[in-house]
ZADO-893308 format. One line per field, with one value per atom (N, C-alpha, C): residue number from 1; x, y, z. Coordinates in steps of 0.2 Angstrom, whole numbers, plus 5000, padded with zeros to 4 digits. Layout:
<sites>
k: [NUM ...]
xx: [X ...]
yy: [Y ...]
zz: [Z ...]
</sites>
This chain:
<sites>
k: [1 1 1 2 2 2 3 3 3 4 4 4 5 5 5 6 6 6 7 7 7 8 8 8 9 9 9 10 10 10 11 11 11 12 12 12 13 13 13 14 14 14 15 15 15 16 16 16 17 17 17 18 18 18 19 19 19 20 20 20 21 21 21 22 22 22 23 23 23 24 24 24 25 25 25 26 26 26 27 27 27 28 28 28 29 29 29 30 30 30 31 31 31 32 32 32 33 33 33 34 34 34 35 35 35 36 36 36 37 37 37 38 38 38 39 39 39 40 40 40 41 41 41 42 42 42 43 43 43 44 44 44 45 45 45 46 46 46 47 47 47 48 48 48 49 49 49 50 50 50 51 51 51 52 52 52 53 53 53 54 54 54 55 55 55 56 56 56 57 57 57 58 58 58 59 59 59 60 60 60 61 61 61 62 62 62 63 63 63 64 64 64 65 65 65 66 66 66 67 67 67 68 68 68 69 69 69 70 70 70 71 71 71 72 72 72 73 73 73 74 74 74 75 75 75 76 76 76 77 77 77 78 78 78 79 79 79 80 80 80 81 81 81 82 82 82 83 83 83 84 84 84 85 85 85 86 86 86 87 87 87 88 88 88 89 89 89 90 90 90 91 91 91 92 92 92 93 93 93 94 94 94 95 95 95 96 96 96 97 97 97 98 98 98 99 99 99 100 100 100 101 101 101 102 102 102 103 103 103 104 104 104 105 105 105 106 106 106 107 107 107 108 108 108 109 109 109 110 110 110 111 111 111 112 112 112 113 113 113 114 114 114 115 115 115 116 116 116 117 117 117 118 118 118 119 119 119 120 120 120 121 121 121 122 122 122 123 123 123 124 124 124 125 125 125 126 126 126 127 127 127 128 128 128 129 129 129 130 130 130 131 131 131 132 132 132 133 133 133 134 134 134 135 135 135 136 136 136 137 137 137 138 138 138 139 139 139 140 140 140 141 141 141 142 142 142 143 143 143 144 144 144 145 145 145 146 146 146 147 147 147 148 148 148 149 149 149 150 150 150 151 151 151 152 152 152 153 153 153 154 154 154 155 155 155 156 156 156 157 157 157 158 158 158 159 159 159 160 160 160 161 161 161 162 162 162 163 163 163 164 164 164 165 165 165 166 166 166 167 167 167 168 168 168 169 169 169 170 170 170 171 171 171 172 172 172 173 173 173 174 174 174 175 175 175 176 176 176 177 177 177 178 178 178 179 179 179 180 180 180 181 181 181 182 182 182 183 183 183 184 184 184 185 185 185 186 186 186 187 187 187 188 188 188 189 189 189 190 190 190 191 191 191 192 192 192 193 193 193 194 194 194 195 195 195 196 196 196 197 197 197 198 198 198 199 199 199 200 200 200 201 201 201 202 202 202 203 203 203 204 204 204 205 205 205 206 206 206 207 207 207 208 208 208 209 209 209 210 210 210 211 211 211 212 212 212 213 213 213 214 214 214 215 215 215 216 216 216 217 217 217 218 218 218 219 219 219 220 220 220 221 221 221 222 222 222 223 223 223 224 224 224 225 225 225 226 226 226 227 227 227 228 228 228 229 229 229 230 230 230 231 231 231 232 232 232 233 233 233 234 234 234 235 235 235 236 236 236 237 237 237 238 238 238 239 239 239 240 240 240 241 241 241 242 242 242 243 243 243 244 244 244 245 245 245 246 246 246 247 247 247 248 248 248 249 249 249 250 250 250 251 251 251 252 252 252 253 253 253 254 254 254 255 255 255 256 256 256 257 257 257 258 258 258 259 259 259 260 260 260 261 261 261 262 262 262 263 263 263 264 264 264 265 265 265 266 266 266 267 267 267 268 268 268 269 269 269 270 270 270 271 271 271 272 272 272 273 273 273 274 274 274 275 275 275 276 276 276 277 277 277 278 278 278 279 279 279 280 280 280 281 281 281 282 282 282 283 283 283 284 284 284 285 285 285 286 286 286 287 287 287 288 288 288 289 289 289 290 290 290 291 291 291 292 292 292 293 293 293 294 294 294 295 295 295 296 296 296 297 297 297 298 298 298 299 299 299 300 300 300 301 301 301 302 302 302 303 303 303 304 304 304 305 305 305 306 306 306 307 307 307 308 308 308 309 309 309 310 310 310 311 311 311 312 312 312 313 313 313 314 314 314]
xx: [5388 5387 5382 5382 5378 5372 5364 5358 5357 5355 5354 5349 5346 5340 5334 5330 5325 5323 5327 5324 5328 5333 5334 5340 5342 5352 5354 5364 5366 5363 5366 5366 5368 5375 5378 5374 5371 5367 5360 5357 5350 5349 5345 5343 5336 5333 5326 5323 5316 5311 5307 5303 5298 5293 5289 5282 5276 5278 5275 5274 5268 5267 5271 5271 5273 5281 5285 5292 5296 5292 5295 5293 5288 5286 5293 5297 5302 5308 5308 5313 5316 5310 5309 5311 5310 5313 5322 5321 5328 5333 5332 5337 5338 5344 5343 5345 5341 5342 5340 5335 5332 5325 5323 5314 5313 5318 5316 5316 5320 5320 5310 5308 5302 5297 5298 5293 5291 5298 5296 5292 5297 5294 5283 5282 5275 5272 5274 5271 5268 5272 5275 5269 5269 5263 5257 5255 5250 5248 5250 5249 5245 5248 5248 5239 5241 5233 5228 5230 5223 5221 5225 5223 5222 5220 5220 5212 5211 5205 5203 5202 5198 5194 5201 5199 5190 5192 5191 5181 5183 5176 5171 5174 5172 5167 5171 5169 5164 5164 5158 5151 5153 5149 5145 5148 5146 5144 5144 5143 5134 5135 5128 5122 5124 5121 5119 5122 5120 5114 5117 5111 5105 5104 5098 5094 5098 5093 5091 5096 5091 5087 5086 5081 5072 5076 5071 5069 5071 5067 5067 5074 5075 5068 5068 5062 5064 5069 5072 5079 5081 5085 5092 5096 5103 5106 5110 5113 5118 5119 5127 5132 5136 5143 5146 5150 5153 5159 5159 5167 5172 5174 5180 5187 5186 5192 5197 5196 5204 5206 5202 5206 5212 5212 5215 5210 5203 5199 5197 5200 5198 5191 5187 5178 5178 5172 5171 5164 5163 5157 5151 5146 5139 5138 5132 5131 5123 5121 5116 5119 5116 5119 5113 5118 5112 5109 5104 5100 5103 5102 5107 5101 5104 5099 5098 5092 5089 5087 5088 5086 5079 5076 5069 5067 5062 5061 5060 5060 5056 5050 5045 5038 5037 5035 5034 5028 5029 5023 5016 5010 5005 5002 5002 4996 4991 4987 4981 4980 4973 4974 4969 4973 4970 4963 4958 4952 4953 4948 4948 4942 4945 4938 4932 4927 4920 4915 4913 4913 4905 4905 4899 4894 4889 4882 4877 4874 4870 4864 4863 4859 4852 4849 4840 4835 4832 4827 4820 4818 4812 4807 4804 4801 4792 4791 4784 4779 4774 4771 4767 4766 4760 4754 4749 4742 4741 4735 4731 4729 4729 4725 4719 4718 4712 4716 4712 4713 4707 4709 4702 4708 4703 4706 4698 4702 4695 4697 4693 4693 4688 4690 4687 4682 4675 4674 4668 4667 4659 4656 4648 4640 4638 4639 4633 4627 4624 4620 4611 4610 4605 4610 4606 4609 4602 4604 4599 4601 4599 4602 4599 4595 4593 4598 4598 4602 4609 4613 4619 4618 4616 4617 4613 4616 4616 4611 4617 4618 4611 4615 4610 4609 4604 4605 4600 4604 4598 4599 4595 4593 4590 4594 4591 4589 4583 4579 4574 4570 4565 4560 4556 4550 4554 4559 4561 4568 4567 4574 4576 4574 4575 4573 4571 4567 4574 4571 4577 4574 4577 4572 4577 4575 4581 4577 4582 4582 4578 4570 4564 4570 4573 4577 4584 4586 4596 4597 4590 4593 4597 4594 4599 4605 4606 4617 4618 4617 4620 4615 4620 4617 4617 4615 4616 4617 4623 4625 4618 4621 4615 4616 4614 4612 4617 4622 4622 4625 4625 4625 4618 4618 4610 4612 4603 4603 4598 4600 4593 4593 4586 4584 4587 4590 4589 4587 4588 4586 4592 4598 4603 4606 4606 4611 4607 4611 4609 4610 4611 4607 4603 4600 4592 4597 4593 4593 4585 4585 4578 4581 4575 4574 4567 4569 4561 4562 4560 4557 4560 4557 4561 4554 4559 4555 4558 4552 4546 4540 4546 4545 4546 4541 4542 4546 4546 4552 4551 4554 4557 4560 4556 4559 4562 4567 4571 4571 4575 4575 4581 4582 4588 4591 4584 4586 4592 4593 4596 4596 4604 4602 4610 4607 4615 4617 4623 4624 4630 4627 4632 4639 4643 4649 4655 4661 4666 4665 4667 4668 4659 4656 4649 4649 4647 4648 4641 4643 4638 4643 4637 4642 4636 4641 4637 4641 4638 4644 4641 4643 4640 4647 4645 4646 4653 4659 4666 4667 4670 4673 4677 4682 4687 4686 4680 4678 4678 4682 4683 4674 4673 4666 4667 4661 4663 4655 4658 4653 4653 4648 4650 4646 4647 4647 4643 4639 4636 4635 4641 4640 4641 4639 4642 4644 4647 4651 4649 4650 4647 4649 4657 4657 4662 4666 4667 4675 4678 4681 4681 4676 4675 4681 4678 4685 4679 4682 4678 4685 4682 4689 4684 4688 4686 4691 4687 4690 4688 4691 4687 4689 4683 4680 4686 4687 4695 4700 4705 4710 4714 4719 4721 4720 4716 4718 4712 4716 4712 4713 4709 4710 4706 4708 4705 4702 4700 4701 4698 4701 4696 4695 4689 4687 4688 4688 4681 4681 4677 4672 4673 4675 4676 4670 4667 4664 4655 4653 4647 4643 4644 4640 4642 4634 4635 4640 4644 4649 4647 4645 4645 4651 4652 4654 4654 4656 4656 4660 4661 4667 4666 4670 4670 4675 4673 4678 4677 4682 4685 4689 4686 4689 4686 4691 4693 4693 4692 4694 4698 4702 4702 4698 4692 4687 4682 4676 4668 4668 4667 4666 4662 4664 4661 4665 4664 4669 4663 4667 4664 4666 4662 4663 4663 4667 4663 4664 4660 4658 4659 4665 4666 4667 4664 4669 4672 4678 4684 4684 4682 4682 4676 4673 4667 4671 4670 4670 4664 4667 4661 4656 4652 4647 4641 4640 4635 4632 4630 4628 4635 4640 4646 4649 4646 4648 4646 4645 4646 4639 4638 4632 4628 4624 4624 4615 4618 4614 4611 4616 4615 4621 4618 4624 4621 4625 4626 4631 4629 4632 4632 4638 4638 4645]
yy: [4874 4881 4884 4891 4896 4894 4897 4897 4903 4907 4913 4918 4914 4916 4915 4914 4913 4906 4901 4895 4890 4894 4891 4890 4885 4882 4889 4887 4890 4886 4893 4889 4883 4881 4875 4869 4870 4865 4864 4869 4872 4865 4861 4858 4858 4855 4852 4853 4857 4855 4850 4848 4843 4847 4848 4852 4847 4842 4838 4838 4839 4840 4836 4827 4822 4823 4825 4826 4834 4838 4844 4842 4838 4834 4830 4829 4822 4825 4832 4834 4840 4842 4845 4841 4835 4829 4827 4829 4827 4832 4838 4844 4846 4846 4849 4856 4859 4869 4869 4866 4873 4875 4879 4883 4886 4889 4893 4890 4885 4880 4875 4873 4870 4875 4882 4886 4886 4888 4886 4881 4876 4867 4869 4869 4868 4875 4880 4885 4881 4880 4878 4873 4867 4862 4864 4868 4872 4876 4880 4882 4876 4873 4867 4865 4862 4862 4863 4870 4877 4876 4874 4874 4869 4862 4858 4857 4859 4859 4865 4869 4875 4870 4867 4863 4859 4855 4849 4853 4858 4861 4865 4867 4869 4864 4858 4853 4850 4850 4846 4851 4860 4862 4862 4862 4861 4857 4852 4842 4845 4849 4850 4852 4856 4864 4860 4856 4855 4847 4843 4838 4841 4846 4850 4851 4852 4858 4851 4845 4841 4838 4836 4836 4837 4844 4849 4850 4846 4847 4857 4859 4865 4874 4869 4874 4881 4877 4880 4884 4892 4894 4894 4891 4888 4894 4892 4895 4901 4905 4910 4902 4903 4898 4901 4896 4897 4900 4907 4910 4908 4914 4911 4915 4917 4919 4915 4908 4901 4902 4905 4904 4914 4916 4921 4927 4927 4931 4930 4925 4926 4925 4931 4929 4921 4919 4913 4915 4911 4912 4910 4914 4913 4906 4901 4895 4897 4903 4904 4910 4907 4911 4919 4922 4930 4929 4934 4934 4936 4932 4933 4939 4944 4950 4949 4948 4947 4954 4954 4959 4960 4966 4965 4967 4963 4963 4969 4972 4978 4977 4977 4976 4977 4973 4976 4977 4983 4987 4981 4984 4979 4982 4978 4977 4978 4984 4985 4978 4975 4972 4976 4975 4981 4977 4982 4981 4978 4971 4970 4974 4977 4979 4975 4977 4975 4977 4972 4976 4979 4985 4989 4989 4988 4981 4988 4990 4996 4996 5002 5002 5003 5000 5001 5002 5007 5010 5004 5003 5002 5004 5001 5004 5005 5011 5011 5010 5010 5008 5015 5017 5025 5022 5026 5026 5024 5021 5020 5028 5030 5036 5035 5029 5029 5026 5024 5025 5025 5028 5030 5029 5025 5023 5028 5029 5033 5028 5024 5023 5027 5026 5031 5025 5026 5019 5022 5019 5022 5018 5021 5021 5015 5009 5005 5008 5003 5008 5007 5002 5002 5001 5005 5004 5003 4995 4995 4995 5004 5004 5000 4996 4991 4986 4982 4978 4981 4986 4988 4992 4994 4996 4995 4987 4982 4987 4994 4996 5000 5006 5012 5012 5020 5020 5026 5030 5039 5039 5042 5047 5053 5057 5065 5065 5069 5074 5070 5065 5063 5066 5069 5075 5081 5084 5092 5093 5100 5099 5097 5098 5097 5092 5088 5080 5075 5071 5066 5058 5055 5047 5044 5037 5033 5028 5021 5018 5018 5015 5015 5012 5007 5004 5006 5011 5012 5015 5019 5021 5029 5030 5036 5037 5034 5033 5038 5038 5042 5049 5054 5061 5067 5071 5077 5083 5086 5092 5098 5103 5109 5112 5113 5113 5123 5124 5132 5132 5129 5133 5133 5137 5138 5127 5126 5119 5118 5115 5113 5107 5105 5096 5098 5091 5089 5080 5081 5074 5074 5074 5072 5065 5061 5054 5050 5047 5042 5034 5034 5029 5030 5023 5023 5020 5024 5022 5019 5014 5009 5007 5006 5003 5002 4997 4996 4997 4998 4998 5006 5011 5017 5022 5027 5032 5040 5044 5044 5039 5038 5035 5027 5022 5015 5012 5015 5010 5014 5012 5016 5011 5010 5004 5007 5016 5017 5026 5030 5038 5040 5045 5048 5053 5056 5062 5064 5070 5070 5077 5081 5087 5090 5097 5100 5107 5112 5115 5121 5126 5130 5134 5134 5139 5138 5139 5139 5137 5134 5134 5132 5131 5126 5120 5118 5110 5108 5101 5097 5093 5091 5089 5083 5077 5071 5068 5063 5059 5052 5048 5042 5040 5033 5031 5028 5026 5024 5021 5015 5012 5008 5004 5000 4996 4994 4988 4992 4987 4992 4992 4998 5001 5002 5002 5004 5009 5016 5021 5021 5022 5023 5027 5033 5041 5041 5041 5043 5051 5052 5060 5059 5068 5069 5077 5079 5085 5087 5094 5097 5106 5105 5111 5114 5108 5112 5104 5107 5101 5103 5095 5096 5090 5091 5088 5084 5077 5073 5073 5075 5076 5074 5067 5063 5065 5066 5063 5062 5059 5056 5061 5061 5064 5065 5057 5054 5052 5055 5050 5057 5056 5060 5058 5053 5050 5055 5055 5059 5056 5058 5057 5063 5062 5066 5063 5063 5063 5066 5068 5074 5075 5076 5074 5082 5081 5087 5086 5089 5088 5094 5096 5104 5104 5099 5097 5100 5103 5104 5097 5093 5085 5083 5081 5077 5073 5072 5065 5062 5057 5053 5048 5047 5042 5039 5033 5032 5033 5035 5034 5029 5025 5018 5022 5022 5025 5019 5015 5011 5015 5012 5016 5011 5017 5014 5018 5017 5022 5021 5022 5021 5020 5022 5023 5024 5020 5023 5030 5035 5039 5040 5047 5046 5050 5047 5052 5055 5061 5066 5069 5069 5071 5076 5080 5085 5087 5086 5088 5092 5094 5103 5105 5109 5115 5115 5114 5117 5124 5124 5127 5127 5131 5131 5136 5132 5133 5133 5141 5142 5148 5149 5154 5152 5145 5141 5143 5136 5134 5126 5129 5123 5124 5116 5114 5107 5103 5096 5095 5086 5085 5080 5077 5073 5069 5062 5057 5053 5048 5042 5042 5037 5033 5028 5024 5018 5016 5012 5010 5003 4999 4994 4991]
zz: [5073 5070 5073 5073 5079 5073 5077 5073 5070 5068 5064 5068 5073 5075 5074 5069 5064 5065 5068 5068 5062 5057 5051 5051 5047 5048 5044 5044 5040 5033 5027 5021 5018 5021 5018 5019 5025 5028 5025 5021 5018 5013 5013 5007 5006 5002 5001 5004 5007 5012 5012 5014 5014 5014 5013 5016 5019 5021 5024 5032 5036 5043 5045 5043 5046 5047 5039 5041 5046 5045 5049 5056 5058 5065 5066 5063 5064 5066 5060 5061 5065 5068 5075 5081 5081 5085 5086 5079 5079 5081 5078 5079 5087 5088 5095 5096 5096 5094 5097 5101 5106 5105 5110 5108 5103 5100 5095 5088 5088 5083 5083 5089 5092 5088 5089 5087 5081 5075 5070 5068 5070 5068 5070 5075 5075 5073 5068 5066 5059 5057 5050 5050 5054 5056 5057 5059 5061 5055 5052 5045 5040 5039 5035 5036 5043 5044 5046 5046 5046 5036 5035 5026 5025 5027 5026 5030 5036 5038 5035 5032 5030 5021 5018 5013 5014 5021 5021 5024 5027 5029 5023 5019 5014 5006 5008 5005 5008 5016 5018 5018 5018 5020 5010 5006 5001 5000 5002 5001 5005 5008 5014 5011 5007 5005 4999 4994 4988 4990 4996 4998 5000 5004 5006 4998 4993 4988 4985 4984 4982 4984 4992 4995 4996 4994 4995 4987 4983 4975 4973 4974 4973 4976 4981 4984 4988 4991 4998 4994 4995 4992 4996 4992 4994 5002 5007 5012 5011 5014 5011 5014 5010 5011 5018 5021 5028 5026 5034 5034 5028 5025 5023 5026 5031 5035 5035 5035 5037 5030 5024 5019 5017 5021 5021 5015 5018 5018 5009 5005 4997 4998 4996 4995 4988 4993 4987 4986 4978 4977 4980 4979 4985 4981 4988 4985 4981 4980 4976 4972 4967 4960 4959 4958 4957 4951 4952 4944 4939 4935 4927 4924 4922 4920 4912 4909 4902 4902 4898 4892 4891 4893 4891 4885 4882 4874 4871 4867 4866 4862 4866 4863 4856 4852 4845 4841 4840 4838 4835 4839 4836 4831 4827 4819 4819 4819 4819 4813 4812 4805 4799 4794 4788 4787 4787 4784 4779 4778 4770 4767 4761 4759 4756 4757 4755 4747 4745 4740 4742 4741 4741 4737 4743 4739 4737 4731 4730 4734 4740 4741 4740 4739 4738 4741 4740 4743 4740 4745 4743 4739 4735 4728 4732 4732 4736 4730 4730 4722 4724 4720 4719 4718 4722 4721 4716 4714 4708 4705 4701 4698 4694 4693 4687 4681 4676 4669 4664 4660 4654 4647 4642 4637 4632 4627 4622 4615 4611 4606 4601 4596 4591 4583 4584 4577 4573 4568 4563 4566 4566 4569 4566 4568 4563 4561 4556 4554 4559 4563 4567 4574 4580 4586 4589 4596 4597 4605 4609 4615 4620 4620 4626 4625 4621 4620 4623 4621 4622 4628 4631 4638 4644 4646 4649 4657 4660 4664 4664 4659 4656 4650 4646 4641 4640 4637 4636 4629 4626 4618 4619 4615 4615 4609 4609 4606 4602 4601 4599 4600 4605 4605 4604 4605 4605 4607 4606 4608 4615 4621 4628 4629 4624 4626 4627 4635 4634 4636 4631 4632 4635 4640 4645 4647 4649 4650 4658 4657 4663 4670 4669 4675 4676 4673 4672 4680 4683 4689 4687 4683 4679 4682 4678 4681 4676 4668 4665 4663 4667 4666 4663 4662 4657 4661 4660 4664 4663 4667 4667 4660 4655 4648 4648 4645 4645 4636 4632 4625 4621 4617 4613 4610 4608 4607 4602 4598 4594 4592 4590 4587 4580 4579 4572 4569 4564 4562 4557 4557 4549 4552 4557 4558 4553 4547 4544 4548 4553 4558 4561 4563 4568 4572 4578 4586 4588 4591 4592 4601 4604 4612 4612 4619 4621 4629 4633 4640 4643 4638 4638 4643 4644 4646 4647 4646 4645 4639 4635 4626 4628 4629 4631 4625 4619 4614 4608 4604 4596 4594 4586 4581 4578 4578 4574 4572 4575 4573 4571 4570 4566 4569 4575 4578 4585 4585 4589 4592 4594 4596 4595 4594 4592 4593 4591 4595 4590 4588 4586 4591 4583 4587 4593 4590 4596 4603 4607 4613 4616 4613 4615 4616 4621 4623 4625 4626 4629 4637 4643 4646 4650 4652 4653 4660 4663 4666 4669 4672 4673 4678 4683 4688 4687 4691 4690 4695 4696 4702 4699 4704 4703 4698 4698 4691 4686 4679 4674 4671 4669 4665 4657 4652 4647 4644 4641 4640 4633 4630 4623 4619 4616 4615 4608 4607 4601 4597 4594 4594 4585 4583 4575 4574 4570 4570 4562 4562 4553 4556 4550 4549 4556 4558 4565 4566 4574 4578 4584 4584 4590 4595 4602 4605 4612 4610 4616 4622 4630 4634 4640 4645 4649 4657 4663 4667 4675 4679 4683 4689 4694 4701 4705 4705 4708 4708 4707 4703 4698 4696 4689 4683 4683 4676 4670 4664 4659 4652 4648 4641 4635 4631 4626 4618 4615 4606 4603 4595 4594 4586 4583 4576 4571 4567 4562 4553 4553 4546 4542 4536 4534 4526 4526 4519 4519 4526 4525 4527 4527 4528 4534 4539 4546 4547 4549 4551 4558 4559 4565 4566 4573 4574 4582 4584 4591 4596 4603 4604 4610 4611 4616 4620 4628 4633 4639 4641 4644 4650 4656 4663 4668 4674 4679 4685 4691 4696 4700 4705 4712 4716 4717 4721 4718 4720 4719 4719 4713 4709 4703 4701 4694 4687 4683 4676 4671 4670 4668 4659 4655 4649 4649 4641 4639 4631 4628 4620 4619 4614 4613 4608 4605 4598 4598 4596 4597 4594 4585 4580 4577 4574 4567 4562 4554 4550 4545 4542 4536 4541 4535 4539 4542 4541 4543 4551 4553 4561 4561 4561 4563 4570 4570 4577 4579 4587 4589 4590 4588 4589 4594 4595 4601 4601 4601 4599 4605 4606 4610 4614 4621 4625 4629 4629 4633 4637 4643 4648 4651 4652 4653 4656]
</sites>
């Protein structure tokens, strides 16, 4: 029966192919067609294994590429895979994987951290301590009835009025510590203290076993004014005065310093009153504290007013 041209039987004849190089090889032997029949038969073979070698090169070249990277302890980045042209042009995947893209984090806001609070410590100023001022203390007491100013004023010790009125007796060794201001109210001698005042080593007058006199002073606003020596070591002054008819006002204070004090008597009966005053002080500094015997007030029509006997210092 004619051939069809194509290389192919009629249909009747059409069975099973083989697709086997080995069998289409045998059976190209066998047929006797002709050249066109030869063609096909070795096309067909030849196909076959162009695919069979493209397999077979792809495996080795893979078997190549995957021994290299082990090799090389994955240092060396894998080859591009060989042509794939024999395979009828199907791209195959590269032998190095692309980067797999991750997601960049979104940064998460940082945390300042919250202040712990503290508890708040009160603050303190330092405490500066203020200057000394001085202090003066006045006590107020009755006359014994004999004063014996040597004995009591260790330091010093003065009496007025024993010769007159501007007469002043004092201790020969006191250094006259204790002084008598510049004299500006009218003065007069009296004798009314029902105590004695007695000394010995006196001057101008060397001793006295005991007088009564003193000196005094009418009317409002007339004083007597005195003062004696003041330093850091406490001192003790003590004020021999009497008052009649009047109130009078004893008021202390020193050179240096702020410190002050006052106390203050009076009498409405007509009759002298005596009494002591003990003053107790102190300085900041080598100074001196200063007195002043006052009237405050006279009552009556008399001569009422303050009077002034003795002192002592020690």
């Amino acid at each position: 029966m004619p051939s069809t041209g194509f290389g192919r039987e009629p249909a009747r004849r059409r069975g099973p192919r083989r697709r086997t190089a080995f069998i289409g090889f045998r059976r190209a032997a066998e047929t006797p067609q002709g050249p066109a029949r030869d063609r096909h038969g070795w096309n067909e073979i030849m196909s076959s294994a162009s695919v069979i070698l493209a397999g077979v090169i792809v495996v080795v070249g893979f078997g190549f590429v995957a021994s290299r990277v082990i090799n090389n302890d994955g240092d060396n980045p894998l080859p591009d895979p060989p042509p794939t042209a024999a395979l009828g042009g199907i791209p195959l995947p590269s032998g190095s994987p692309g980067p797999i893209p991750i997601g960049t984090p979104s940064p998460s806001p940082s945390s300042s951290p919250t202040p712990t609070p503290t508890s708040a410590k009160p603050t303190t100023k330092p405490t500066t301590k203020p200057p000394f001022q001085g202090s003066i203390q006045i006590a107020a007491s009755s006359v014994p009835s004999t004063v014996d100013l040597t004995a009591e004023g260790s330091t010093d010790w003065v009496h007025w009025g024993l010769d007159g009125t501007f007469s002043l007796e004092r201790d020969k060794g006191g250094g006259f510590a204790i002084l008598e201001g510049t004299p500006t109210a009218p003065r007069f001698k009296h004798a009314l203290s029902p105590q004695f005042f007695r000394w010995t080593g006196g001057d101008p007058v060397d001793h006295s076993d005991g007088t009564t006199t003193g000196i005094r002073t009418c009317g409002a606003g007339n004083a007597f004014t005195i003062s004696a020596p003041a330093s850091s070591s406490t001192r003790v002054l003590r004020l021999y005065v009497g008052v009649i008819d009047a109130q009078g006002e004893l008021r202390a204070s020193l050179s240096a310093g702020s410190a002050t004090a006052a106390r203050s008597v009076q009498q409405r009966d007509g009759t002298f009153r005596t009494l002591v005053y003990t003053v107790t002080y102190r300085a900041p500094a080598a100074t001196r504290i200063n007195f002043s015997w006052k009237t405050l007030q006279a009552f009556g029509d008399g001569c009422g007013g303050v009077a002034l006997q003795a002192a002592t210092l020690r």
